[in-house]
ROKOLKOL-788680 format. One record per residue (C-alpha): x negated, y, z. Coordinates in nm, 4 decimals. Layout:
{atom {X Y Z}}
...
***
This chain:
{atom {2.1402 0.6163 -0.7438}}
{atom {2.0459 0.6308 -1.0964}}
{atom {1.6406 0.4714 -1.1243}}
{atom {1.4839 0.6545 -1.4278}}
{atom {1.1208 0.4379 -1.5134}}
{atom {0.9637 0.7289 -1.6628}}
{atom {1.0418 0.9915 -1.3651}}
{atom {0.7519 0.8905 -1.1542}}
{atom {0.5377 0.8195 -1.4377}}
{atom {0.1924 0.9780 -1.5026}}
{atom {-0.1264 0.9826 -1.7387}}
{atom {-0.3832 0.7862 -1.6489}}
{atom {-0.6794 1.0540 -1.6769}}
{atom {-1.0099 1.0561 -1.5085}}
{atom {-1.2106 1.3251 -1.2980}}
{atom {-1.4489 1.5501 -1.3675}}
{atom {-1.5696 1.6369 -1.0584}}
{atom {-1.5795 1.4823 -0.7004}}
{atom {-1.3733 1.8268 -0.5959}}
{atom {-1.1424 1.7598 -0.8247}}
{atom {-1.1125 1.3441 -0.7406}}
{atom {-1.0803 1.4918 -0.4011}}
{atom {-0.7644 1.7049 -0.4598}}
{atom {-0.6006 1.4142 -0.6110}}
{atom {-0.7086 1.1589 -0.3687}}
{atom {-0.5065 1.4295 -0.0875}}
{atom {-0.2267 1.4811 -0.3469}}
{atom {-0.1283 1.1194 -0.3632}}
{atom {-0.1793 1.0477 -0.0182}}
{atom {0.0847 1.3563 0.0715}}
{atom {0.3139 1.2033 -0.1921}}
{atom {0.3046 0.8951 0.0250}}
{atom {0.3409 1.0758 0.3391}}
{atom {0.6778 1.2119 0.2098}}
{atom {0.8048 0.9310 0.1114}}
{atom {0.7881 0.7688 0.4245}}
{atom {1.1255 0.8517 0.5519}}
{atom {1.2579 0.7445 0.2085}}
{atom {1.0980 0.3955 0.1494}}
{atom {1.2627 0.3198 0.5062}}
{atom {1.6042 0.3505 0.4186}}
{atom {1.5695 0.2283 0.0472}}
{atom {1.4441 -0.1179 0.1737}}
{atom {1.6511 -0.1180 0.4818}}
{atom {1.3028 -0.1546 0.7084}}
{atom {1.3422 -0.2128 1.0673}}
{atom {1.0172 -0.0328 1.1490}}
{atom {1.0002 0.3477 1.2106}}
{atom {0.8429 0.5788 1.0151}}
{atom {0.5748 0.6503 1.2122}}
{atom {0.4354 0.2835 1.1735}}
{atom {0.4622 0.3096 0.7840}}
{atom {0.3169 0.6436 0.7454}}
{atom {0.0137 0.4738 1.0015}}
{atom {0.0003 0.2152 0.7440}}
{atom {-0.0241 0.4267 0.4828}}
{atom {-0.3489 0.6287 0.6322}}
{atom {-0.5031 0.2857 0.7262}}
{atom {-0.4804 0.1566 0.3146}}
{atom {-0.6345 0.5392 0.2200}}
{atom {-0.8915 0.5284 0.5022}}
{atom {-1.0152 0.1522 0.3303}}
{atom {-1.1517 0.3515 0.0520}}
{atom {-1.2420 0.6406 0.2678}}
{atom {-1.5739 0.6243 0.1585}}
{atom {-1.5932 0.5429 -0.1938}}
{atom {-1.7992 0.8175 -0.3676}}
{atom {-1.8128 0.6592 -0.7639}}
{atom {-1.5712 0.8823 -0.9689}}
{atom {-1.4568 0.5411 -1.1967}}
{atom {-1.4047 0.3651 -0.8797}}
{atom {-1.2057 0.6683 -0.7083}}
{atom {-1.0443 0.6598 -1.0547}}
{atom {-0.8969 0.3177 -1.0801}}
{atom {-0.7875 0.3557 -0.6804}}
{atom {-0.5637 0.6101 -0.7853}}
{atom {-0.4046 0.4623 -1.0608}}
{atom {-0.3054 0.1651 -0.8803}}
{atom {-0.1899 0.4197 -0.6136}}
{atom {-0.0046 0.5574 -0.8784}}
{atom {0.1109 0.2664 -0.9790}}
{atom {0.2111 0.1231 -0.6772}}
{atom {0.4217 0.4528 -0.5394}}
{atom {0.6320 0.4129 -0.8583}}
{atom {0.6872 0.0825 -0.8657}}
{atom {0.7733 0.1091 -0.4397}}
{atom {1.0104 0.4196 -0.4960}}
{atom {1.2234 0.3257 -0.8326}}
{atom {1.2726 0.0168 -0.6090}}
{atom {1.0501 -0.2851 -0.8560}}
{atom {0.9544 -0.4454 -0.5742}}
{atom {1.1331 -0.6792 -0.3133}}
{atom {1.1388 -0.6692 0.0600}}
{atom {0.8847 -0.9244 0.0757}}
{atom {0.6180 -0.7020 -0.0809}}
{atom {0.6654 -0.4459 0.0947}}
{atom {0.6569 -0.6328 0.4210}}
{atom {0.3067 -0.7435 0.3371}}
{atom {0.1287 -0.4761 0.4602}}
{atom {0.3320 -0.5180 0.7844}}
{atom {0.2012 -0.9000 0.8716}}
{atom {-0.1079 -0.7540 1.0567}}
{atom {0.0898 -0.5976 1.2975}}
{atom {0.3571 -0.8855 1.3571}}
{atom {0.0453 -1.1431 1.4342}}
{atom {-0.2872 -0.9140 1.5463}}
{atom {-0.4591 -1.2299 1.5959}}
{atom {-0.4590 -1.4973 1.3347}}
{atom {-0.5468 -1.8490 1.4014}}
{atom {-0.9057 -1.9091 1.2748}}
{atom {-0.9166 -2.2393 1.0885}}
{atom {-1.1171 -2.4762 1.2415}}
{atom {-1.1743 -2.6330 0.9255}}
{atom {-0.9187 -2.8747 0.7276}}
{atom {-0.9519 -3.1833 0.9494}}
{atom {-0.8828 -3.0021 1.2436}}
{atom {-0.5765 -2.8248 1.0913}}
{atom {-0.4831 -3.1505 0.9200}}
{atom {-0.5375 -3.3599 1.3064}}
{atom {-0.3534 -3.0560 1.4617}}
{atom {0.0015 -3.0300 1.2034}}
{atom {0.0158 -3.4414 1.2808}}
{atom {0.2885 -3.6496 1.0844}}
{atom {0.6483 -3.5148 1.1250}}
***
């Protein structure tokens, strides 16, 4: 497979109109709906599709309700950017498994504060 930089490369630009910041909003999220299937067997994921493409709604519905046009702006650049650098393959396993730690550990150990945690990891 032959990774061309430029192919998945766009114009930063910004919107008029909250219609129009709408329509792109949906566009990118379908582009990351499609490519689901795809960033599964690139990075050799043992999770199914279905999880990732959950993931992927969860990270749009964050900014669900973000109405300022800059703001909705900047969210989809770094959409942008992060869909290219996920599908020309930039990024490692590792980053891409990020999004995935919630799931592997829904409940995360509160810190106590640091002489607890200090008291609790002990001398090895």
């Amino acid at each position: 497979m032959t990774i061309v930089p430029t192919l998945l490369a766009k114009t930063s630009r910004a919107s008029t109109s909250p219609a129009e910041a709408r329509q792109r909003v949906i566009h990118a999220y379908r582009e990351w709906q499609r490519a689901a299937p795809e960033i599964c067997s690139l990075y050799l994921l043992d999770i199914p599709v279905s999880t990732v493409r959950s993931k992927i709604r969860q990270e749009f519905e964050r900014h669900r309700y973000v109405k300022q046009l800059p703001v909705i702006d900047v969210l989809l650049l770094q959409s942008q950017k992060e869909y290219q650098e996920t599908m020309n393959y930039w990024k490692q396993l590792t980053h891409i498994m990020k999004y995935f730690n919630a799931e592997e550990n829904p409940s995360p150990k509160v810190s106590q504060g640091f002489m607890q945690n200090f008291l609790e990891v002990g001398y090895a």
